[in-house]
N, C-alpha and C positions, 0 to 999 in steps of 0.2 A: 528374483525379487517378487512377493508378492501384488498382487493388482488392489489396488484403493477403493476400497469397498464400495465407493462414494462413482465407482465406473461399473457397478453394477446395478441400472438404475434403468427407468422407459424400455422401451420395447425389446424383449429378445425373444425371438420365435422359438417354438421347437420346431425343427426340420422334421420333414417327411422322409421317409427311405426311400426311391425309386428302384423300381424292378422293372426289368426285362427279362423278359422269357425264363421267370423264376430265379435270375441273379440279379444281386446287386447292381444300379447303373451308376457306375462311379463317377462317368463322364456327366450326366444328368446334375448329379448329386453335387458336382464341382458347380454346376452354370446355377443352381441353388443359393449355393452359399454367397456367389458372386452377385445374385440378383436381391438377398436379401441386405446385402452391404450397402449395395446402389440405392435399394429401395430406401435404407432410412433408418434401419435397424440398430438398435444400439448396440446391439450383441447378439450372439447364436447360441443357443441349445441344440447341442449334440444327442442323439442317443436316448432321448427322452419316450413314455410312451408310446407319444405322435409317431414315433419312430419304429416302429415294434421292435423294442430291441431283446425280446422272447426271441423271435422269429428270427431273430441274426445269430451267427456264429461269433465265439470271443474276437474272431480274426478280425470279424467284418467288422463290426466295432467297433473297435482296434483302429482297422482303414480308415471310418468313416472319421474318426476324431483326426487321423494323421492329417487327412485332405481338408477337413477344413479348417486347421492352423494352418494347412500351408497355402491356401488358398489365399485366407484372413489375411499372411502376412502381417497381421498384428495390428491392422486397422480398429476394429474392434474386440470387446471381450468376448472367449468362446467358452462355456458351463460346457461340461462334461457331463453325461449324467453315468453313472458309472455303476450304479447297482444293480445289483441280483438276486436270486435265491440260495445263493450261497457265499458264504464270507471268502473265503477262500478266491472265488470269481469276483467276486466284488473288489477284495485286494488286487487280484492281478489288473483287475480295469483300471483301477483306482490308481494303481505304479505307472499303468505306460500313459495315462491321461494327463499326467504329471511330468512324465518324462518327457512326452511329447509337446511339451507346452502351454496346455490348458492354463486357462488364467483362474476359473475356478470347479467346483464339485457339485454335483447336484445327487446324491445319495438317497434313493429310495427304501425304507423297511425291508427287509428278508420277508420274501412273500413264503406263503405254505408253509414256513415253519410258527409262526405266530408265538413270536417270543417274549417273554415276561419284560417290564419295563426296566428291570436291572440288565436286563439281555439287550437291549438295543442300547441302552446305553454304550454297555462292554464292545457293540458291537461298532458303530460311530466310534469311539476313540478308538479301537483295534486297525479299523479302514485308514484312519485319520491320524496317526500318532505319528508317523513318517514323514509328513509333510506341511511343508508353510505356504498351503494357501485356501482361500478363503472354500467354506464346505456349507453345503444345504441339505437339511432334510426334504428328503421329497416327500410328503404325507401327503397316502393316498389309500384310506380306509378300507373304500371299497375294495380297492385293488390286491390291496396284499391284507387284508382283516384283521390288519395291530390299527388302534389310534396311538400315536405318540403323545401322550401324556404334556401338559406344560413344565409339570417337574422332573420331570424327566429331560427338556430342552435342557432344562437350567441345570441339571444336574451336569449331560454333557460340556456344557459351554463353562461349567465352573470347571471341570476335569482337564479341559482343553485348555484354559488359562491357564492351570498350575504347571500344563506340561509346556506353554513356549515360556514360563519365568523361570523355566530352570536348564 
């Protein structure tokens, strides 16, 4: 069942990645999540920037979303951020962040390819048509060199409509 939009709301951090001796500290990365709940946090951001998630493998990814659902436990909401430079990698983050219980999406532009606004459109519903739960653009100009247009939002979010009324 979807999460109540109205519970994605005040503080949710992006998490940092911790490294040790050039791998992931997963063990680190769990006493994170658990210290950001304690602290106050409304919710976590997975996989975000902050996180260099360039710099990670799908797998690691992958892990870092498993462990902090299950860390979470479900106390708060956990945003997945689950984009890439490629649709294809973006799908598959986008399936196991969902599977694995994400409550919702935080979807960044295809960076490097710099896609026309009918293109990110196709590309948002393509990520998104599979699942019922709440998705974000992550708009970050600099970063990936598309701005997302506002009609462009609206176009998505009317496309997105007509696909849970039917």
């Amino acid at each position: 069942m979807p999460i109540d939009l109205q519970e994605l709301k005040g503080s949710i951090p992006p998490l940092i990645t911790p490294f040790r001796s050039g791998e992931v500290d997963f063990d680190v990365y769990a006493a994170m999540v658990e210290a950001q709940i304690e602290g106050g946090s409304h919710g976590l951001l997975i996989n975000g920037t902050t996180a260099e998630p360039a710099s990670l493998t799908m797998a690691e990814r992958n892990q870092l979303v498993d462990l902090a659902i299950e860390v979470n436990d479900g106390r708060v909401p956990v945003v997945a951020a689950t984009g890439s430079q490629s649709l294809a990698e973006t799908r598959a983050l986008t399936d196991h962040a969902v599977d694995a219980g994400a409550d919702a999406l935080l979807i960044v532009t295809p960076y490097y390819t710099k896609p026309p606004q009918r293109g990110l459109v196709e590309y948002y519903l393509n990520v998104t048509a599979d699942h019922d739960i709440p998705w974000m653009v992550y708009h970050i100009p600099g970063r990936t060199a598309v701005s997302v247009t506002i009609d462009t939002l609206v176009r998505s979010e009317e496309h997105t409509s007509e696909l849970q009324s039917h």
